[in-house]
VOBA-1610 file (N, C-alpha, C; in pm, whole numbers, padded with zeros to 5 digits, always signed):
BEGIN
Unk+00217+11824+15400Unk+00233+11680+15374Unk+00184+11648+15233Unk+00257+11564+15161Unk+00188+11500+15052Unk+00097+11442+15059Unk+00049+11445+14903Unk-00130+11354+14874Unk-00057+11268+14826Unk-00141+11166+14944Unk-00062+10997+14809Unk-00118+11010+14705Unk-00040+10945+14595Unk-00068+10913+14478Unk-00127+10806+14452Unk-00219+10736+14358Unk-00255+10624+14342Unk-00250+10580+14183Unk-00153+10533+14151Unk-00107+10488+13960Unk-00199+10375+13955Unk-00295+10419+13818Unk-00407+10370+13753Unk-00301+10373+13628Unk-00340+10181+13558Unk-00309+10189+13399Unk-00396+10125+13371Unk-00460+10205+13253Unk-00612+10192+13171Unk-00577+10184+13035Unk-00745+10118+12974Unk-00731+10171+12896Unk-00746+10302+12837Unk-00710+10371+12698Unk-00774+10517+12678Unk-00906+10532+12652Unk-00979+10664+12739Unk-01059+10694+12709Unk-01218+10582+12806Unk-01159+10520+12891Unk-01261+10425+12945Unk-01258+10455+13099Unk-01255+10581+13120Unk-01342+10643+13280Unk-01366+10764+13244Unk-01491+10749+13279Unk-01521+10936+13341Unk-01439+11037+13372Unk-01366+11139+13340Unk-01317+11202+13443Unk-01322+11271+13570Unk-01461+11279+13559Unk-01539+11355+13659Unk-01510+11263+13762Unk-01561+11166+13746Unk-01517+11073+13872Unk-01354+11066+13923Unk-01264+11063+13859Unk-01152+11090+13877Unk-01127+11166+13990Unk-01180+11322+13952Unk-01168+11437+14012Unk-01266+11434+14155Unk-01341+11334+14130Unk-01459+11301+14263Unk-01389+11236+14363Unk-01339+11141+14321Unk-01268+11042+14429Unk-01157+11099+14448Unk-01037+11153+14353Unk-00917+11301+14457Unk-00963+11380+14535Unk-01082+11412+14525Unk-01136+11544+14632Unk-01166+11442+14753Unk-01273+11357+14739Unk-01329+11254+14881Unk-01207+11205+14908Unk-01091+11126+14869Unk-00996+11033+14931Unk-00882+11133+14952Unk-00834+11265+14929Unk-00746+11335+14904Unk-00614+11300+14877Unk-00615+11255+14745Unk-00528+11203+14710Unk-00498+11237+14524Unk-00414+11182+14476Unk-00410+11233+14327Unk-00382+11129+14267Unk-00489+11114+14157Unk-00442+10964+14088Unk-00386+11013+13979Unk-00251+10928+13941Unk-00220+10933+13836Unk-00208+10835+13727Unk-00264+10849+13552Unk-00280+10775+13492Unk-00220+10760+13406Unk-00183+10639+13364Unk-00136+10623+13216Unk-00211+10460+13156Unk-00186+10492+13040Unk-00253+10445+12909Unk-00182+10294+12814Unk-00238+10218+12772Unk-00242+10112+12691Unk-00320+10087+12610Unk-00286+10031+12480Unk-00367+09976+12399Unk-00387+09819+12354Unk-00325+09763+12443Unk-00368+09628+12407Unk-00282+09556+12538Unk-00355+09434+12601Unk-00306+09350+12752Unk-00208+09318+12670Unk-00106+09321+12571Unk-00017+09179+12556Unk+00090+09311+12631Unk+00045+09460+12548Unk+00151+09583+12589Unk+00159+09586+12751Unk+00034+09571+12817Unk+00033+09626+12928Unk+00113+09467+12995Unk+00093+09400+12979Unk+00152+09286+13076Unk+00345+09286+13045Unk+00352+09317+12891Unk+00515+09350+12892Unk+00544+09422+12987Unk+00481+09542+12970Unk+00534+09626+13066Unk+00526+09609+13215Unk+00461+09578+13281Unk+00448+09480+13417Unk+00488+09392+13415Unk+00540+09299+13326Unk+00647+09176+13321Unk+00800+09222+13388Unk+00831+09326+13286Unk+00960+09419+13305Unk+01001+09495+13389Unk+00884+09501+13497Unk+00877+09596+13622Unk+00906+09755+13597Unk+00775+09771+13531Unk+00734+09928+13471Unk+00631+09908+13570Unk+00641+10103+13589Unk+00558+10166+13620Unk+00456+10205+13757Unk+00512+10088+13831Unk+00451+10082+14003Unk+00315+10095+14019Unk+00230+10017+13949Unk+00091+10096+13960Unk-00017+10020+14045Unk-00134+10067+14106Unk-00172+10054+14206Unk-00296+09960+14178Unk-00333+09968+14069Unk-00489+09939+13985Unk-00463+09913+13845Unk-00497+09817+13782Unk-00494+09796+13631Unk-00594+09697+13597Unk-00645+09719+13452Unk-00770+09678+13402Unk-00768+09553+13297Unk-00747+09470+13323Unk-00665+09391+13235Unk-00797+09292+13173Unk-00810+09244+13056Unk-00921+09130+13012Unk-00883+09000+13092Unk-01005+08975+13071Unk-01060+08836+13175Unk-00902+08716+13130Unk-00886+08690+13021Unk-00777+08577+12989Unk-00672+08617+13027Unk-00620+08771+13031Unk-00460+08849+13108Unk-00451+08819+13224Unk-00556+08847+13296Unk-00635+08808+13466Unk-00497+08688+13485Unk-00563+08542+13396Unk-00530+08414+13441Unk-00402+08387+13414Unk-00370+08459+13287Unk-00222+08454+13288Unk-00137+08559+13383Unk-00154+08669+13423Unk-00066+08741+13560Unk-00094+08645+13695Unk-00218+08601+13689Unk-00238+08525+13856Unk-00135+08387+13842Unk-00120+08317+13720Unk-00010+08203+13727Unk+00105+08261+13752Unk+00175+08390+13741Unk+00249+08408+13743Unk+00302+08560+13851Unk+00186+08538+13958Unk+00195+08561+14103Unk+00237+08706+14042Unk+00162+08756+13975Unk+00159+08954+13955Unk+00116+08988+14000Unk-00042+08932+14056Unk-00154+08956+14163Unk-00161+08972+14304Unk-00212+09033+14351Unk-00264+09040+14521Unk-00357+08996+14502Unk-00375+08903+14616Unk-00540+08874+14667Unk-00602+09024+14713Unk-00727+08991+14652Unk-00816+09125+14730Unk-00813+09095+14879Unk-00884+09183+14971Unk-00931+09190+15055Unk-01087+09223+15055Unk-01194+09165+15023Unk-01334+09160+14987Unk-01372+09273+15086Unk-01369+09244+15238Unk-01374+09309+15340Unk-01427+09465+15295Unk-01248+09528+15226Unk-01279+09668+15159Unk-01369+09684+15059Unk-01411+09626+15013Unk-01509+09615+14883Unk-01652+09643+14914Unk-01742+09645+15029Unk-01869+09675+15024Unk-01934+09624+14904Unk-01959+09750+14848Unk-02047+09737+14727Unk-01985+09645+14597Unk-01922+09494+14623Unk-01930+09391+14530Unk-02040+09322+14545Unk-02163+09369+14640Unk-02260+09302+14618Unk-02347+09374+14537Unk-02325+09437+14481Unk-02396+09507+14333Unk-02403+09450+14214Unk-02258+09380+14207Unk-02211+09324+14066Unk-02317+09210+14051Unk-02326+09202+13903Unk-02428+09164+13848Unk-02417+09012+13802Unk-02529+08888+13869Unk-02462+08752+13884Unk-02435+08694+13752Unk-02486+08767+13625Unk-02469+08681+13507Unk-02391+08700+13445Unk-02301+08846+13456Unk-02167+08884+13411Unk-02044+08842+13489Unk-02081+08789+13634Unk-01998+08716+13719Unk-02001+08562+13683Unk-02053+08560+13651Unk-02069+08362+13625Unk-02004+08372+13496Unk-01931+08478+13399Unk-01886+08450+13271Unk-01742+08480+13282Unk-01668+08520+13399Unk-01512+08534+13458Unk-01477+08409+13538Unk-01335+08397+13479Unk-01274+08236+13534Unk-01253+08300+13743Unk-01267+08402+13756Unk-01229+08452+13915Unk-01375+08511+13957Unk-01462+08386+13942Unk-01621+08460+14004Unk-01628+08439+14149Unk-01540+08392+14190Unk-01532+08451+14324Unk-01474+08564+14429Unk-01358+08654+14255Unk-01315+08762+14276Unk-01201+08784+14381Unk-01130+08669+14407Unk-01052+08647+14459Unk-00917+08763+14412Unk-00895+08779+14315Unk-00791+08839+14213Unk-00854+08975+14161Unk-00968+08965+14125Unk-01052+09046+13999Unk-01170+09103+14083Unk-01152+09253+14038Unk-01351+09274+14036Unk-01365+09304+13896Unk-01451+09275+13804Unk-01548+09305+13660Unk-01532+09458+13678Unk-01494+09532+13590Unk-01521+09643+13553Unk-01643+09688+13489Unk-01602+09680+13327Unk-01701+09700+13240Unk-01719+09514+13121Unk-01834+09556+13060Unk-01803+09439+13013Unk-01886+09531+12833Unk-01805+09434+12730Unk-01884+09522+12599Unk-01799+09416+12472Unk-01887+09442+12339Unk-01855+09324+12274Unk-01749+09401+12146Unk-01723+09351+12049Unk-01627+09441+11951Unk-01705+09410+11800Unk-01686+09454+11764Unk-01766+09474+11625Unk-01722+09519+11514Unk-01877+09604+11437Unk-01798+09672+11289Unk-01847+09855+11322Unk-01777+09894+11339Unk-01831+10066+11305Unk-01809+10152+11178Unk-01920+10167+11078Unk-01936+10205+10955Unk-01998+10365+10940Unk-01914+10417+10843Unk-02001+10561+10806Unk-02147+10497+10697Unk-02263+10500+10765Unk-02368+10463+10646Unk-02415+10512+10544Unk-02322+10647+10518Unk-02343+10735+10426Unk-02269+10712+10293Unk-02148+10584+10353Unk-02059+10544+10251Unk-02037+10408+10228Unk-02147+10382+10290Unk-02146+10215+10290Unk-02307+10154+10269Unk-02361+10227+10164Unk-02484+10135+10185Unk-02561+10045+10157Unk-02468+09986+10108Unk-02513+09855+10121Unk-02411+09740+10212Unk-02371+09785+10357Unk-02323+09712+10446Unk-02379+09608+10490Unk-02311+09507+10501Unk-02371+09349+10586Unk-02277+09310+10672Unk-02392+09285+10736Unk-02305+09262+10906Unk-02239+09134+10953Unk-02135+09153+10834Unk-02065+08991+10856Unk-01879+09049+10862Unk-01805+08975+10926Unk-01674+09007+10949Unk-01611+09000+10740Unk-01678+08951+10678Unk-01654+08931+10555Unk-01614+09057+10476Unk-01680+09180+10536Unk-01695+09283+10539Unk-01555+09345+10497Unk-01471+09262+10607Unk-01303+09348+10550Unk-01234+09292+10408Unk-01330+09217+10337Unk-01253+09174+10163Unk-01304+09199+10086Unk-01388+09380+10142Unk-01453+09443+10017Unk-01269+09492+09978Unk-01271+09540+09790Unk-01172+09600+09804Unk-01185+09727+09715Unk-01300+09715+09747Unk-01373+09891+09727Unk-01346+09968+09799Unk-01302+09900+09958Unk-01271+09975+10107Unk-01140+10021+10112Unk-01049+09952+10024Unk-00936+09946+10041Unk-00860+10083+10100Unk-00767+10019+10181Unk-00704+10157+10245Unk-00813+10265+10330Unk-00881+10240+10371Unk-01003+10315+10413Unk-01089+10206+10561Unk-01037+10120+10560Unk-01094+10014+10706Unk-00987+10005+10810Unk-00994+09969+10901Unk-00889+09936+10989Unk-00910+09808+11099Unk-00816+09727+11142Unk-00855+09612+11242Unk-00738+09669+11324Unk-00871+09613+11448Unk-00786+09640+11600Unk-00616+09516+11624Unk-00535+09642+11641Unk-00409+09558+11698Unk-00426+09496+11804Unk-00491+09382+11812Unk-00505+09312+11917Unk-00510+09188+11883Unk-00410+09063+11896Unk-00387+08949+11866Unk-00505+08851+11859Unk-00579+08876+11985Unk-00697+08716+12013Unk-00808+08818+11917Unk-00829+08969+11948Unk-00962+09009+11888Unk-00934+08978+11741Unk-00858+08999+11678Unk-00891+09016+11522Unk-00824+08871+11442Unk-00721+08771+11488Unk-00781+08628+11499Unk-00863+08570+11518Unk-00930+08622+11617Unk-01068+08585+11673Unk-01207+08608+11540Unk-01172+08713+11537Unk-01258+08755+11418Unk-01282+08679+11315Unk-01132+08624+11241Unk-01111+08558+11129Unk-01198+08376+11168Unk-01152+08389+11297Unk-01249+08192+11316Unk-01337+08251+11313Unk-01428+08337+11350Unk-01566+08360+11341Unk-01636+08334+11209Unk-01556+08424+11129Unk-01600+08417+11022Unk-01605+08307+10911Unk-01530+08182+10979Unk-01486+08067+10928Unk-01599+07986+10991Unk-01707+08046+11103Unk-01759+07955+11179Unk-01701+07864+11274Unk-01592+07898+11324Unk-01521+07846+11428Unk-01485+07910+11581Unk-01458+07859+11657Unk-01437+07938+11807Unk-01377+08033+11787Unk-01411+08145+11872Unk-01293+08265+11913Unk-01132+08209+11972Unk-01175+08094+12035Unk-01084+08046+12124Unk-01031+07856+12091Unk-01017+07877+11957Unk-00980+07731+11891Unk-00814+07739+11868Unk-00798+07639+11863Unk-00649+07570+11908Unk-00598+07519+11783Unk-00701+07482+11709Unk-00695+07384+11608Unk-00568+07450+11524Unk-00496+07338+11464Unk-00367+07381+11378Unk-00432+07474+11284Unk-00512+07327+11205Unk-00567+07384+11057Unk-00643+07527+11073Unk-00765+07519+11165Unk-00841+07666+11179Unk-00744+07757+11182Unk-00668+07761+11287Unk-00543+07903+11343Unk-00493+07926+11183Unk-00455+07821+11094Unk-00402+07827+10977Unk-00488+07933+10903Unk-00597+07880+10850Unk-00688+07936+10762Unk-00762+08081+10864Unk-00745+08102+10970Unk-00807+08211+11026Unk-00648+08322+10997Unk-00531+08313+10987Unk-00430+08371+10978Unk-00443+08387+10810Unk-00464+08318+10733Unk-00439+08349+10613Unk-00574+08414+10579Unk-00722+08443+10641Unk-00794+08554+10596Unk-00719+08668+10652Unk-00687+08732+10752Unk-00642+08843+10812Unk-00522+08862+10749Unk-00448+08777+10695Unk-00345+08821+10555Unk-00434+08885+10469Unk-00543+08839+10417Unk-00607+08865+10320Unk-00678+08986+10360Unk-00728+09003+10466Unk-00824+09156+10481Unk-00713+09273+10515Unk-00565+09209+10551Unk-00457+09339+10574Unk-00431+09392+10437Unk-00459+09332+10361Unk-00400+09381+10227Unk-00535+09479+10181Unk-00635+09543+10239Unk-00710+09616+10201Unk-00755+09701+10359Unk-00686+09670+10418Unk-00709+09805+10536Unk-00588+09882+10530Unk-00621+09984+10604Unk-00487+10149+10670Unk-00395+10082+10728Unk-00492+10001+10820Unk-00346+09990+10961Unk-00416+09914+11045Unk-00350+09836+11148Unk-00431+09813+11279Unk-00409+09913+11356Unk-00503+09907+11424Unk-00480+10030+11535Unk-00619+10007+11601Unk-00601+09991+11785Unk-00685+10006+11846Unk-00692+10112+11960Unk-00648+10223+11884Unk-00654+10325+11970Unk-00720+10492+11907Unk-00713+10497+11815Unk-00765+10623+11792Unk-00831+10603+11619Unk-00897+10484+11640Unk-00951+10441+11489Unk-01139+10507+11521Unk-01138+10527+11615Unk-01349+10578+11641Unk-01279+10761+11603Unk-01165+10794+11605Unk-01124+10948+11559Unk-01170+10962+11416Unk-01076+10838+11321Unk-01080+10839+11199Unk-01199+10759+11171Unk-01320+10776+11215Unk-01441+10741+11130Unk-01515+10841+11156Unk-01479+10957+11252Unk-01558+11080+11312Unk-01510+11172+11144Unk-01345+11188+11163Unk-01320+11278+11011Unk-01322+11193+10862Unk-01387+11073+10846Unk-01395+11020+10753Unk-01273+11000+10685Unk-01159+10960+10787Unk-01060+10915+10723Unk-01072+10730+10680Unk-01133+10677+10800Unk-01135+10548+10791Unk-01333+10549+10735Unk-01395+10457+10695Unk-01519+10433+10672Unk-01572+10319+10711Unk-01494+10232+10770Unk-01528+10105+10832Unk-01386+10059+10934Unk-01439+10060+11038Unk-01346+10021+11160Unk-01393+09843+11252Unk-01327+09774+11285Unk-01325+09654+11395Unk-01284+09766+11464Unk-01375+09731+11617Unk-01387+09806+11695Unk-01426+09753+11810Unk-01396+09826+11969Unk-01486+09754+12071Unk-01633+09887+12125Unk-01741+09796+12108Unk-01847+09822+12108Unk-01848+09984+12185Unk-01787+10023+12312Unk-01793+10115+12377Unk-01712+10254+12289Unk-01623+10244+12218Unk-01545+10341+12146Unk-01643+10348+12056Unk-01681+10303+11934Unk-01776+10308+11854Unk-01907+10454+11890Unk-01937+10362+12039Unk-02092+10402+12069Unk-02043+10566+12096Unk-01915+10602+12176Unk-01870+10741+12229Unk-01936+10803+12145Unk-01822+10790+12026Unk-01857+10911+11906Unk-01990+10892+11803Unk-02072+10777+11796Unk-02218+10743+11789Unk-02297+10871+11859Unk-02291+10933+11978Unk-02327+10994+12038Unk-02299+11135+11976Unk-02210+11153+11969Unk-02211+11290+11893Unk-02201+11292+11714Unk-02239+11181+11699Unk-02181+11218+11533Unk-02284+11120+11451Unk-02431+11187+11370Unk-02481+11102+11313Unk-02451+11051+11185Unk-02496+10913+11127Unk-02419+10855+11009Unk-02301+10784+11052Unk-02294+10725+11172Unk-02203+10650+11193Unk-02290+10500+11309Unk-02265+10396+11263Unk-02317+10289+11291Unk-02203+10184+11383Unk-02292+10110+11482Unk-02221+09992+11519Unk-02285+09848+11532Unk-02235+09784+11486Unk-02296+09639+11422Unk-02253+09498+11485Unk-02278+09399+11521Unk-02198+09269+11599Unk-02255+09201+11472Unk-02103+09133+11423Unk-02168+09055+11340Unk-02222+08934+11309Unk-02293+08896+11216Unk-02421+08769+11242Unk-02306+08656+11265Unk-02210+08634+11214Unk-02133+08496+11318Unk-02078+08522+11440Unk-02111+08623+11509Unk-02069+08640+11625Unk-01958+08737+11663Unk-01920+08699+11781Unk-01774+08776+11797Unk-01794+08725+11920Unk-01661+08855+12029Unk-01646+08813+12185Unk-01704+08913+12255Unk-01750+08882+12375Unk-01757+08948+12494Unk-01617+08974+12589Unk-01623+09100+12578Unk-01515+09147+12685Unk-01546+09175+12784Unk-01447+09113+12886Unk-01517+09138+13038Unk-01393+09200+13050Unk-01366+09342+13108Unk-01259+09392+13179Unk-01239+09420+13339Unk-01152+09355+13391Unk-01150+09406+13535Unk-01045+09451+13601Unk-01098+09482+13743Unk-01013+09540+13811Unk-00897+09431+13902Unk-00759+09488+13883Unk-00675+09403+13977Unk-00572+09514+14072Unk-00517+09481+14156Unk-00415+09520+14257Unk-00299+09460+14190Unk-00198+09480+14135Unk-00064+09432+14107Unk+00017+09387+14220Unk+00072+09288+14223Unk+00171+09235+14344Unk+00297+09345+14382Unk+00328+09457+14291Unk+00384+09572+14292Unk+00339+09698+14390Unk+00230+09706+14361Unk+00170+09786+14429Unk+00194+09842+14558Unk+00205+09983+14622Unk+00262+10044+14728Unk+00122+10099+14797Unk+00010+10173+14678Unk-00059+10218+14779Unk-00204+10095+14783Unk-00172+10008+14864Unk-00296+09884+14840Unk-00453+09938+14923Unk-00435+10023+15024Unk-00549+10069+15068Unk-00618+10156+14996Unk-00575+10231+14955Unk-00590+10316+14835Unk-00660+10275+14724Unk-00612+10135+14684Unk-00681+10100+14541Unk-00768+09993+14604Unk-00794+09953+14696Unk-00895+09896+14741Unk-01032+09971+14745Unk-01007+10120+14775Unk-01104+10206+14800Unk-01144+10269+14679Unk-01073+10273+14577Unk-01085+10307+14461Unk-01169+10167+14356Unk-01139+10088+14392Unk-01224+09962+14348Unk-01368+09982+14368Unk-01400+09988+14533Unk-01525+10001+14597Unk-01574+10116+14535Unk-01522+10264+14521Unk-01589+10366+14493Unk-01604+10323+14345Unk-01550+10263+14199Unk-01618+10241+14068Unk-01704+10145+14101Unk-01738+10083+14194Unk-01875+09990+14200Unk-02000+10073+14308Unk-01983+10172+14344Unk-02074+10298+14415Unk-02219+10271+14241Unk-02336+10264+14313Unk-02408+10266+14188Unk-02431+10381+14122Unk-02444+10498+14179Unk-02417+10584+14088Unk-02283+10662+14022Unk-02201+10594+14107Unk-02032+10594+14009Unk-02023+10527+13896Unk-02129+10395+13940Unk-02092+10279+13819Unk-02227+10371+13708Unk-02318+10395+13740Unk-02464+10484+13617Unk-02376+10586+13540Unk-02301+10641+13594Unk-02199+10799+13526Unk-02101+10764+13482Unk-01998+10638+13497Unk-01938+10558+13427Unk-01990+10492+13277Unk-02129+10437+13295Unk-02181+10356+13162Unk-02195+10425+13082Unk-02263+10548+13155Unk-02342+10688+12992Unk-02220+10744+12975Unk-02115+10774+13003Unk-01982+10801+12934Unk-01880+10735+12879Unk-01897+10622+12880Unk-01793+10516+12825Unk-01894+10409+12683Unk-01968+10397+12784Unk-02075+10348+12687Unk-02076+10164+12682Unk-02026+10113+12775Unk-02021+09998+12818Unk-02087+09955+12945Unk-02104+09823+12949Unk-02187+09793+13082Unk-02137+09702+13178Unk-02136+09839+13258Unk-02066+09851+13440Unk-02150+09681+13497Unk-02074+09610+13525Unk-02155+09487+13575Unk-02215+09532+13702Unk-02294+09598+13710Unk-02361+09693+13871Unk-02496+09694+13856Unk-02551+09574+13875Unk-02739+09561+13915Unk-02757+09687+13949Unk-02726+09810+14079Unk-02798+09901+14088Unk-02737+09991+14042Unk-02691+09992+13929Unk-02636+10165+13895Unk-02763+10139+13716Unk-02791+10041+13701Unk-02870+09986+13606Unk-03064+10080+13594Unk-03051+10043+13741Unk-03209+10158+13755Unk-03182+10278+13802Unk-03040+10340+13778Unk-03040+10513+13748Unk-03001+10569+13661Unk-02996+10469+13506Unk-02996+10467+13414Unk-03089+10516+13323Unk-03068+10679+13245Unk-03149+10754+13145Unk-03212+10628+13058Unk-03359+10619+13034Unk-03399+10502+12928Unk-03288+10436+12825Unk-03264+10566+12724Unk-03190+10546+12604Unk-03073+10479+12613Unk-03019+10496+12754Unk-02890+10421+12772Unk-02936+10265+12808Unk-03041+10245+12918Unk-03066+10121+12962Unk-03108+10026+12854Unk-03171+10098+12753Unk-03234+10025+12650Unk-03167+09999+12497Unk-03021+10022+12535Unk-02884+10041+12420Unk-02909+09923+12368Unk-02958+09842+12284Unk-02899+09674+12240Unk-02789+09644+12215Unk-02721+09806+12200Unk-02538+09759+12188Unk-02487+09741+12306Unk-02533+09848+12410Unk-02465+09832+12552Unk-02492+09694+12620Unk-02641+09654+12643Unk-02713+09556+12719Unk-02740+09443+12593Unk-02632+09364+12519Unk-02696+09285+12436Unk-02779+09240+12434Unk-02907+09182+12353Unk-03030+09056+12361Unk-02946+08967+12353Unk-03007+08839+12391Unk-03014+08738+12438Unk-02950+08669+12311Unk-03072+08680+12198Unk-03003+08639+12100Unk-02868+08644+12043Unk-02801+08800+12079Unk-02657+08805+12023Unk-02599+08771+12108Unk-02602+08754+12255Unk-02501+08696+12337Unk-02489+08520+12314Unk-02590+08468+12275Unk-02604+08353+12242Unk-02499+08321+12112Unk-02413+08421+12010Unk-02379+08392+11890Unk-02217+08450+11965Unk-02189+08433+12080Unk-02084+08522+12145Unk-01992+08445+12214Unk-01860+08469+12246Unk-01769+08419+12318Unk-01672+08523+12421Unk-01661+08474+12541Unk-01542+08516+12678Unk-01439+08481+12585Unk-01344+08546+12553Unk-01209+08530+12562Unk-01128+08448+12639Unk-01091+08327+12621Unk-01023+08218+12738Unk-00899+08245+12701Unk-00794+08211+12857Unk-00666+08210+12856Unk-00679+08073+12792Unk-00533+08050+12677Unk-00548+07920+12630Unk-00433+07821+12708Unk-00340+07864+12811Unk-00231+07852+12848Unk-00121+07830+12779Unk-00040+07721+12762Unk+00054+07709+12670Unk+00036+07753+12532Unk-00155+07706+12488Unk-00194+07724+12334Unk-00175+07865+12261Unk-00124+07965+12394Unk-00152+08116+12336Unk-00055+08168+12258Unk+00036+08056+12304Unk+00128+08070+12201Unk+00163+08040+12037Unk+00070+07985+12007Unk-00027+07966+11838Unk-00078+08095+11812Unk-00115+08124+11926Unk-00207+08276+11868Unk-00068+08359+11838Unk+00013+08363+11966Unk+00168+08424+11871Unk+00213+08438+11779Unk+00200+08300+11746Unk+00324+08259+11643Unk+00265+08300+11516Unk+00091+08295+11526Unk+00008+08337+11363Unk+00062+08457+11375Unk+00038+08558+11455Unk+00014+08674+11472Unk+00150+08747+11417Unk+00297+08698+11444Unk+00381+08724+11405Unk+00361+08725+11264Unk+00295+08605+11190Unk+00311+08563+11070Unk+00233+08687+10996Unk+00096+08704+11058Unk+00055+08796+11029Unk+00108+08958+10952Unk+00184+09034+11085Unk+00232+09108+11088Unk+00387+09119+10960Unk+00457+08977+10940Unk+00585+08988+10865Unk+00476+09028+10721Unk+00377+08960+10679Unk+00313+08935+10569Unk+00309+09027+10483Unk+00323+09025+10344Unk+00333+09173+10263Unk+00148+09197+10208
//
């Protein structure tokens, strides 16, 4: 007889594998995965009825836009056990804290990741991308709200502003910092700061920290006007065939020591009160992983804007035609 299958779409590089191979052996079954680099890709493709998949990780604002538009299953809490782990202050910052739709995955902020060997005299301000000493040598994440987002920051304005004029002047810096980066790319830019192709990357906090870990002279920074908090979670697609399956697969990434062997390899933080005290010091005591107080205070959730997201479009296009 066959092993059911269970189709996971992730992002790259954000589970354990070990666990992978843990939960095929206990559930006997074979998950199979594939990959995205940014919710606008992954929701096309689940718009279009790609891919049949069982589990997908989508940011907190994708969440609200698939649930208007009935992509979602309601959970069944029931299967879930261990959602009483999840952690109440990273739950009180998701529009579905009652998890109706969503469980919290990981949650982690995006930043600057610098070689300090070639940057030293770096300051930790998004301003950072109109050195043009850098030129051709930085990169910003292809990701519409993050690196818009960036540009109001740095203007001193919301991550999540509407405003004509701001969206205006936050589109015409990111004109201005494209003309001195490689490329966007939010997928294999923590590679090119490992071989010193890139020397300064926008980045999300957990990619950064990976190769931080093996590679000294490489830094990660939130900068002093802020940025966002990413909350990523787990959903069931209204597609979905094997639903018991990814119910159980939900419950087992919130197991506390699934969620402890998850954090020290990804390098983000598992919203799981108890996978927190089987946590090696160095990890529990990350200020990148577990922000202070203070930088979450200079920070923003990513909001669905509903109709407004379509401003973020329309810059973003503008963006991209721009020479």
């Amino acid at each position: 007889m066959r092993k059911p299958a269970l189709h996971v779409y992730n992002w790259t590089d954000y589970m354990n594998p070990d666990l992978i191979a843990q939960f095929e052996a206990e559930f006997d079954c074979k998950v199979v995965r594939d990959f995205y680099d940014s919710n606008e890709a992954m929701f096309a493709k689940i718009k279009a009825g790609g891919g049949g998949y069982d589990v997908i990780f989508p940011s907190g604002y994708m969440i609200s836009i698939m649930r208007q538009q009935g992509m979602l299953q309601t959970l069944d809490l029931s299967l879930i056990p261990n959602l009483k782990h999840i952690d109440p202050l990273l739950r009180s910052l998701i529009s579905d804290s009652a998890m109706t739709y969503s469980v919290p995955y990981m949650a982690g902020s995006t930043g600057i990741g610098y070689l300090t060997s070639r940057i030293p005299d770096f300051e930790p301000t998004w301003n950072m991308f109109d050195r043009a000493a850098l030129k051709g040598r930085m990169t910003l994440l292809n990701d519409m709200r993050e690196t818009i987002g960036a540009a109001l920051k740095s203007l001193g304005y919301s991550y999540n502003s509407v405003d004509e004029k701001e969206l205006e002047q936050a589109r015409d810096v990111v004109i201005r910092w494209k003309r001195n980066i490689a490329k966007f790319e939010s997928d294999q830019y923590k590679n090119g700061l490992v071989s010193a192709e890139f020397v300064m990357t926008h980045g999300f906090s957990g990619d950064v920290l990976q190769v931080i870990a093996e590679n000294e002279g490489i830094a990660f920074v939130v900068p002093q006007e802020g940025t966002s908090i990413a909350i990523d979670e787990m959903v069931i697609p209204a597609t979905a065939t094997q639903v018991k399956l990814a119910h159980a697969f939900i419950n087992f990434m919130h197991r506390p020591e699934v969620a402890a062997a998850n954090i020290e390899y990804v390098h983000y933080r598992c919203p799981n009160v108890a996978a927190y005290a089987l946590l090696p010091p160095a990890v529990r005591n990350d200020p990148t992983i577990f922000l202070p107080d203070a930088v979450l205070q200079r920070c923003e959730v990513i909001k669905d804007l509903g109709e407004d997201n379509a401003r973020f479009a329309k810059i973003w296009d503008e963006i991209k035609a721009s020479e």
